[in-house]
Each structure stands twice: as C-alpha cells, then as structure tokens.
N, C-alpha and C positions, 0 to 999 in steps of 0.2 A: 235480317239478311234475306234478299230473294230469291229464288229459283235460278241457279246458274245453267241454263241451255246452250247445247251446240247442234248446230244443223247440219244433217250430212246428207246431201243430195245435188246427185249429178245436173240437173235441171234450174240456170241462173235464177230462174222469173220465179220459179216456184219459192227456192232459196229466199229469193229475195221480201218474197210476199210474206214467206213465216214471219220472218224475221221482223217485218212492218207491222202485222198484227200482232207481235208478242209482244214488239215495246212497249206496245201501248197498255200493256198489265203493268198494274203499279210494282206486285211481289215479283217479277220474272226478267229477269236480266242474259239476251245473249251475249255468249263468250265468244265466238266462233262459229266458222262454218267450213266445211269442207266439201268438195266436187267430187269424191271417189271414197271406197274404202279405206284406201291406204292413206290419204288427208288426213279421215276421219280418227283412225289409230293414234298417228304420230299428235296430231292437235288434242288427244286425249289425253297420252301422255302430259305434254307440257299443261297443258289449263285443267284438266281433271276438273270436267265441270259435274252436276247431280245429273242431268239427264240428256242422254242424246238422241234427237228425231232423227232416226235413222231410214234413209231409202232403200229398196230391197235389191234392184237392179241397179248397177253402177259400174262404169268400166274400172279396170285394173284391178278392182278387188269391190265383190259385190257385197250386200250389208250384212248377212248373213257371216260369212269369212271372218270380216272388221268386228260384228257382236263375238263372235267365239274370243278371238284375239283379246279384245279390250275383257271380257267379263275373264279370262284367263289371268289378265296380268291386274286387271283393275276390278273387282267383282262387288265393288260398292255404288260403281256407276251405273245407272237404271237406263235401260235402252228402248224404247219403244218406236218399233215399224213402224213408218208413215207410207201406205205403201196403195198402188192400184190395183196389188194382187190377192186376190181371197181365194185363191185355190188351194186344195191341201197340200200340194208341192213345194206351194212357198211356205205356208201358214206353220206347219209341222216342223220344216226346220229351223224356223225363224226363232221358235220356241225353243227348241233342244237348244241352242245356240246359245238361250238364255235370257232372251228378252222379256221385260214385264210387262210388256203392250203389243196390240196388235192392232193398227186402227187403219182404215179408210183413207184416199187423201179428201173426199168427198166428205168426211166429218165437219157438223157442222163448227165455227171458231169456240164458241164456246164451250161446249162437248168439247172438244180440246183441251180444252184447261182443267176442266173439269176431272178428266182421264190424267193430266199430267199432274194435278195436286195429290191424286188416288195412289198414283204412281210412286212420288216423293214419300206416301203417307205409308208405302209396303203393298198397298193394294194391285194385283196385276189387274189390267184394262183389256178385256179382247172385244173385239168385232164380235157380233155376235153369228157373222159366219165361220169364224177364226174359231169361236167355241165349238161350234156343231163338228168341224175338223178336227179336232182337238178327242170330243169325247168319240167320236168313230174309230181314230186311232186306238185311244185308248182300250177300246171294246175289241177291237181286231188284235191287239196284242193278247191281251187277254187270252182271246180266243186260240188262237196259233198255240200259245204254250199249253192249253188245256191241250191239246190235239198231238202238242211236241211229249209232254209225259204220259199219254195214253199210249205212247208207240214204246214202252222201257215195260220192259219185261219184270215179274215181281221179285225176282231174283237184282236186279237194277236198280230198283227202286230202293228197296232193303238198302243199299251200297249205297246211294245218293243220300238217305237220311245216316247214313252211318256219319260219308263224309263232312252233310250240315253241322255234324256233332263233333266237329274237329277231332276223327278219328283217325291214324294213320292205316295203311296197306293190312301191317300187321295187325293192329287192332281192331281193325274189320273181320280180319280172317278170323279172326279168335271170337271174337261174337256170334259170328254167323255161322262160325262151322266148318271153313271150307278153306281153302289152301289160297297162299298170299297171291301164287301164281293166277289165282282164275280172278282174287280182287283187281289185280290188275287189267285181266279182258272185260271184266264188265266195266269197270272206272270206263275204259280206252270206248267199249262201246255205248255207254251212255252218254257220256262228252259230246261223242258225234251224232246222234241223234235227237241230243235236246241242242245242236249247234251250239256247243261253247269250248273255250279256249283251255282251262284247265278248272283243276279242283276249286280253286277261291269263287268260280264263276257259277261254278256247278251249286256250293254251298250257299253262294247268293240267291240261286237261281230256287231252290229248295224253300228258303228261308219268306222269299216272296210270294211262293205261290204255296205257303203254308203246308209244307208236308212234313214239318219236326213242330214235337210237340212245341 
C-alpha cells in the first residue's frame, strides 16, 4: 500500500505541480486536493488520507484553522506545512495546531519525500528555521513562568503545592495552620498572578515546573 496524500492549497499551478511530481513516486498515491481550508476538512473527512500538504495562507479558512479542525476530529492524520512562511507567527501555531512538519515550498523534490516517509514513519520534519522558532518559544515560556512564580509570595506557594497534592480549601487549612477563609484569598490571588483559570490549571501548572516533590 502507498502513501495516500491530499493537497491543500489555494494556488492551481502549485497544486497542480505537487501533484505531477508525486505521481511519479512509485509508494505515493494522491487522493485529493482542495483550494481552501474548509475543502481541505470536508475532503478529509470523506477520503481520510495518511498525510496532508497543507498551505498556511488560504482563503475561507486558512491551514492552520483546517490542521486544529482535522487533528481534532481525525488525530491519526499527519499534516505537514508546505508553506512560504518561516516567521514565528506562522511557524508556532502551525505546530500547536498539531502539525508533524514544517517545510519550505522551496524544498528541494526529494527532501520532500524524504520529510513525508519521516513523517508516515512518526518522525516530525521542521524546517530548520521552524526549529530555531520552536526552541525560542520554548525558552521564553519557560522563562515567563520562572518570572510568573517568583511574583507568589511563600505563603502562595505553600498553597499551590498543597493544591498539586489534590488537597481541598480545608485540607490546606489544616496543614498549614491557617483558616479556610484566607485559603481561599491566597488560591484567588495566585490564579491571577500565575494567569490561570482555576485549581486543575494551577496543579498542572505546579507539576510542570516541578515545585511537588
């Protein structure tokens, strides 16, 4: 069995050219191709091919949108950018989104293939300015939360490792000493100063940057 592809890009000729170069792989069979986002969804549904070259800018629904959408409802389908864009703007959410590649459309054909057998095989493919975006993020998040838990008071902190330890209001209080009521202002004022939504996020948020044993 070959490599089933579907091409999703707003651009006929480019379309057209993948598509000329990939028949011509013996293992690589296209299924499909779509002009838009929203093409690209519904043609996934029906033919639920292994990989889709996906364009990053596209009207009605851009590639980005369509990878959340499709790895939401279909998360076995492997998507890889085919894109002009290497800025972190696009590169960062192409990934969150879920994509296993990030490639150039200036790649050369066979480096193509190469990236989409890596791809089929689990291996994700980036651009290597895609990577350089990738690990900066990474470093800046990083950094931000170091800077977000230096601002929580050591009374807060005590509280946030309680709550990692799936401890309730009152079992906080009773650990630490101190009356349910003021568990509650510190929870209220640690939430909002490491910006998160509630307890579940908080104990994630603990658990990741390692502050339980």
């Amino acid at each position: 069995m070959g490599i089933r592809i579907m091409i999703a890009d707003d651009h006929h000729v480019v379309r057209r050219g993948l598509a000329f170069f990939l028949k011509t792989q013996r293992d690589i069979e296209i299924i499909g191709e779509a002009g838009n986002g929203k093409e690209a969804v519904e043609l996934a549904r029906t033919l639920k091919p292994d990989l889709i070259l996906m364009d990053l800018v596209m009207p009605v629904m851009d590639g980005i949108q369509a990878t959340i959408l499709i790895k939401k409802e279909m998360p076995e389908i492997k998507i890889m950018m085919l894109t002009s864009f290497s800025d972190q703007d696009h590169v960062i959410p192409a990934l969150e989104a879920g994509a296993s590649g990030y490639q150039l459309k200036d790649i050369e054909p066979d480096e193509l293939i190469k990236c989409i057998k890596k791809i089929i095989a689990g291996e994700n493919q980036l651009h290597p300015k895609a990577t350089s975006h990738l690990l900066a993020n990474l470093s800046n998040k990083e950094s931000n939360e170091k800077n977000l838990v230096e601002q929580l008071t050591k009374r807060e902190l005590d509280v946030l490792k309680e709550i990692a330890r799936g401890k309730s209001n009152k079992e906080i209080a009773s650990s630490l000493f101190i009356t349910e009521k003021t568990v509650k202002t510190h929870v209220s004022n640690l939430l909002s100063k490491l910006e998160l939504a509630d307890r579940t996020q908080a104990a994630l948020f603990a658990v990741k940057n390692q502050l339980v044993d």
